[in-house]
N, C-alpha and C positions, 0 to 999 in steps of 0.2 A: 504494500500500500504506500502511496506517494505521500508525500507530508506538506502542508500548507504553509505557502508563501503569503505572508501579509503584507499586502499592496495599500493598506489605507489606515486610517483614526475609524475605531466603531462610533457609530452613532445611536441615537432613537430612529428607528424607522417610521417615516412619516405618517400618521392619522386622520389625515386628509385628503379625499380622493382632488386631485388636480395637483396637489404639494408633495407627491410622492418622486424618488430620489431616485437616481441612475447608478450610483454610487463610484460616481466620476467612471463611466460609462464603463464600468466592471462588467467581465461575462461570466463571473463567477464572485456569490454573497454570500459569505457566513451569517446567516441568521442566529442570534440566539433569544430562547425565550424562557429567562427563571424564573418566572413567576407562575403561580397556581393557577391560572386561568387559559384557557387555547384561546386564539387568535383565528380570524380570518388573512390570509396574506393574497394580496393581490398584484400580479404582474401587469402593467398598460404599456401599450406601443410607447406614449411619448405619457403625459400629465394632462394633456383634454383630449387623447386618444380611446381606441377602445379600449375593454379590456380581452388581454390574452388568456388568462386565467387566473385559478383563485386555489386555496388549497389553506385546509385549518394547522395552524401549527399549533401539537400538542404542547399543553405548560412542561417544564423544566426539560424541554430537548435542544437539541441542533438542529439543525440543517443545513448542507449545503446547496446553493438555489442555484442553477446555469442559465442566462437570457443573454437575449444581443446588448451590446453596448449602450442603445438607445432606449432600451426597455425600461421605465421605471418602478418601483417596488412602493406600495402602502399598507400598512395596517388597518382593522377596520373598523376599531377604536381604541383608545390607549397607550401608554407609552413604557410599556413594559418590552418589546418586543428591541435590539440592537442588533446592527448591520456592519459587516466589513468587507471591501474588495477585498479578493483573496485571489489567488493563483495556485498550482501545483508545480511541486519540484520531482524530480528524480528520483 
């Protein structure tokens, strides 16, 4: 198994559908979610585009998410949910 390269600062991922984040147009987002609650996450072409899809993130897991560069990512309320560009090494 390849080991993850950190390409960015995690953030809160955004809670507002149009304000959601490309993650400096990452094609690859470490989500994390410690809190007790599951989340809705939602992928959009651009922030007033459609959306591509959606997927609950269970509370206290990971995930790793893969979209095009331009894709932006939102939460579907809350600010529990954090985001990092990431990459894969060797």
């Amino acid at each position: 198994m390849g080991r993850i390269l950190l390409k960015g600062t995690e953030i809160q991922v955004p809670n507002t559908v149009g304000a959601g984040s490309s993650f400096s147009e990452a094609t690859v987002v470490r989500l994390a979610n410690p809190s007790t609650t599951d989340y809705v996450i939602t992928v959009s072409e651009t922030n007033a585009g459609p959306t591509i899809g959606t997927f609950t993130m269970l509370a206290n897991t990971t995930e790793l998410l893969e979209k095009q560069p331009s894709h932006t990512v939102h939460v579907n309320t809350g600010t529990d949910v954090l985001g990092t560009k990431v990459g894969f090494t060797g």
